[in-house]
N, C-alpha and C positions, 0 to 999 in steps of 0.2 A: 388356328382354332385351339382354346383351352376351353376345358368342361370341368366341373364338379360335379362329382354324385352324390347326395343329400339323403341321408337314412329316415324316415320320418316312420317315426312309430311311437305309440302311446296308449293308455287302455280306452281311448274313447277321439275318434277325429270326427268333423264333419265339413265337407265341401259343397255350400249353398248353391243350389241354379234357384232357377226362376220361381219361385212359392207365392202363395197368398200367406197372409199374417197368421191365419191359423195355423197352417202348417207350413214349415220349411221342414221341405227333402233337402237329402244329401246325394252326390255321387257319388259313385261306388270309386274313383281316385282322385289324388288330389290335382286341380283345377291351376291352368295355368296364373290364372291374379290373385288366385289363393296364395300360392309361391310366390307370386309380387308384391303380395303383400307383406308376408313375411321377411322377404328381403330388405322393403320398405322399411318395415319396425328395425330391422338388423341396422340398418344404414341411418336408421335418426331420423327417415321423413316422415312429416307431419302430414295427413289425409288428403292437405289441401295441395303439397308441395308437387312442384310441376316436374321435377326428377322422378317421377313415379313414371311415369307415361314413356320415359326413355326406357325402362326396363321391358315392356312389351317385345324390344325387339330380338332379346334374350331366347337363344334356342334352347324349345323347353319337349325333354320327353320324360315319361316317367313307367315303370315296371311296377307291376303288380303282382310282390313277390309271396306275398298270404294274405289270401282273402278274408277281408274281416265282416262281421255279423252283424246284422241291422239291431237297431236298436230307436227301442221309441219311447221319449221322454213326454210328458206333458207338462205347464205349467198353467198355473191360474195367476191373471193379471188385470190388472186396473189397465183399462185402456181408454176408459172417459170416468171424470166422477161418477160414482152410486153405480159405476157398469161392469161387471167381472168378466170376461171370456178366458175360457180353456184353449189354449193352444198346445200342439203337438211340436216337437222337436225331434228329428231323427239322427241317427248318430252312427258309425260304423266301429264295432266293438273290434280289440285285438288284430289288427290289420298293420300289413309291413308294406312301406312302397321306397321306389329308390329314384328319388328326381335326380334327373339333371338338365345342367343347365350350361349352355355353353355360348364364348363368342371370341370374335378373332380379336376384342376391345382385351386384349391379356392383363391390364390395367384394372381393369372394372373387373373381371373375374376374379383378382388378387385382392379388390377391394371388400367382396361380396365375402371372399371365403374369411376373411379377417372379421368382418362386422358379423358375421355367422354365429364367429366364436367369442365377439366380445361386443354382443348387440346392444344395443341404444336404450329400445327399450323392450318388451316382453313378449316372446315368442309363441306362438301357438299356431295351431294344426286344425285352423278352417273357423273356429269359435274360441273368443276370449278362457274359456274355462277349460281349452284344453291343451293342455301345455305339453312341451315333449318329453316321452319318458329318457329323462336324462340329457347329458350334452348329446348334441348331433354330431351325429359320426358321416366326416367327408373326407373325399381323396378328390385329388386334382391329377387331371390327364392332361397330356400335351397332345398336341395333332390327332385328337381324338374328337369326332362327333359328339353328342349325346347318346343317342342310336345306338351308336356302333359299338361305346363301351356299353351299354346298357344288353348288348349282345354276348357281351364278355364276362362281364362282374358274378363273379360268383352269387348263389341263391344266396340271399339276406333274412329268408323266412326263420324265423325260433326251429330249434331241432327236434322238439315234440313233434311240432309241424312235418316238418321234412322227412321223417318217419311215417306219419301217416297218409302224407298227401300222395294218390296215385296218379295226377295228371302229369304229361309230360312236357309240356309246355307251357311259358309263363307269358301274360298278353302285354303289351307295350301300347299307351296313345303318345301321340307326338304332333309336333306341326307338323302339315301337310306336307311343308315344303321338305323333312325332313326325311317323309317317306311317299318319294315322289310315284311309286310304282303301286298306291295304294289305294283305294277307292275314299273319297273324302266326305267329310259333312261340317255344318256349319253348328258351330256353338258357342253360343254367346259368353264371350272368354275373353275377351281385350279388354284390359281395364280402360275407362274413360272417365272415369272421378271415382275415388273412393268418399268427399266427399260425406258424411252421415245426410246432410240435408238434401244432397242429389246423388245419392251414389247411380251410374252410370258402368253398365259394362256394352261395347259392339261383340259383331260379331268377327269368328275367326272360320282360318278352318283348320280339322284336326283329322287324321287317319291312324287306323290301327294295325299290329301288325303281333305277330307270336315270335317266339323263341326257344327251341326245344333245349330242355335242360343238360342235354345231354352237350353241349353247347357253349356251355358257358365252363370259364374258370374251374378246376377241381375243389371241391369241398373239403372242408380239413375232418380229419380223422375222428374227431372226437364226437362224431355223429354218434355213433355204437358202440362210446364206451360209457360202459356201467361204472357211475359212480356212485361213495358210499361217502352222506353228509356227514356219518362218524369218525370217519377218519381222518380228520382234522382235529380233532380231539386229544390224540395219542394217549398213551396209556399210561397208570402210574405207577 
């Protein structure tokens, strides 16, 4: 088994479920064919292309290491001649999550973390308009779960953050099979066409699970230190 861990963070993501036209919600983390899709664009396939649907079998967990802010956008659109409606958009402001992705295909994981970095075509974090703030920061584990580093990986959250936040545990969704001692449910997560004219998703199952921070990798030091933007300055 090889895994990557996928930093996804930017000032605005959204992960679509089930909406009517007026409004598309988001979930509150990123969605397993959200990430396939991503990989998708990383790897060059086209909507239609049928290498999309072998990605599904990709073990996928991800940590939600700062919780980001709702956020609701509206837009006015022609959706028939002479016809206007308002539609809602939601959006999840300043939010850090840590995928990963793992499988014993060591090949395809090599392929995935290469096209990552030198993707096909234009990456983004649930909707065309939101793109990652900056390159994606990933590390590759050997003989490691997803889970299991996800259990380990030091907090990812901003250090404003980390200072303020006083919970002690950070939540984890995963495949079920991945957290087999876990109560499951189903959500409509499998991609089955992306597809614009029939996009199609089934359903999977996915379980949750915590990780107390106290837990994970030690923090680097520079949590608590006070720095001064002048000081790069020097004097004359």
């Amino acid at each position: 088994m090889k895994t990557l861990t996928i930093k996804l963070t930017a000032p605005l993501q959204s992960y679509g479920n089930e909406a009517s036209f007026a409004r598309r919600t988001t979930n509150d983390y990123p969605t397993k064919s959200a990430v396939i899709g991503m990989v998708a664009a990383a790897l060059g396939y086209r909507r239609t292309d049928d290498r999309i649907l072998e990605l599904n079998a990709l073990d996928f967990a991800v940590r939600i290491d700062q919780v980001g802010r709702h956020l609701t956008d509206f837009q006015t659109v022609e959706w028939k001649p002479g016809t206007r409606k308002i539609t809602y958009r939601d959006y999840i402001q300043d939010a850090v999550f840590v995928v990963a992705l793992g499988s014993d295909d060591t090949n395809l994981i090599d392929k995935i973390k290469f096209a990552l970095k030198h993707p096909q075509f234009q990456l983004f974090l649930g909707r065309r308009a939101n793109v990652p703030a900056g390159v994606l920061e990933i590390h590759e584990f050997s003989d490691q779960t997803p889970v299991a580093e996800l259990k380990e990986l030091k907090w990812q959250a901003a250090a404003w953050y980390q200072r303020r936040q006083h919970a002690k545990t950070l939540e984890i969704v995963a495949d079920a099979d991945l957290l087999a001692d876990k109560s499951r449910a189903l959500v409509k997560d499998r991609v089955v066409s992306f597809d614009q004219r029939d996009r199609q998703h089934g359903f999977c199952a996915v379980a949750r699970d915590t990780v107390p921070l106290s837990q994970l990798k030690a923090q680097s030091s520079d949590l608590d230190t006070q720095h001064d933007p002048f000081s790069a300055l020097g004097e004359e």
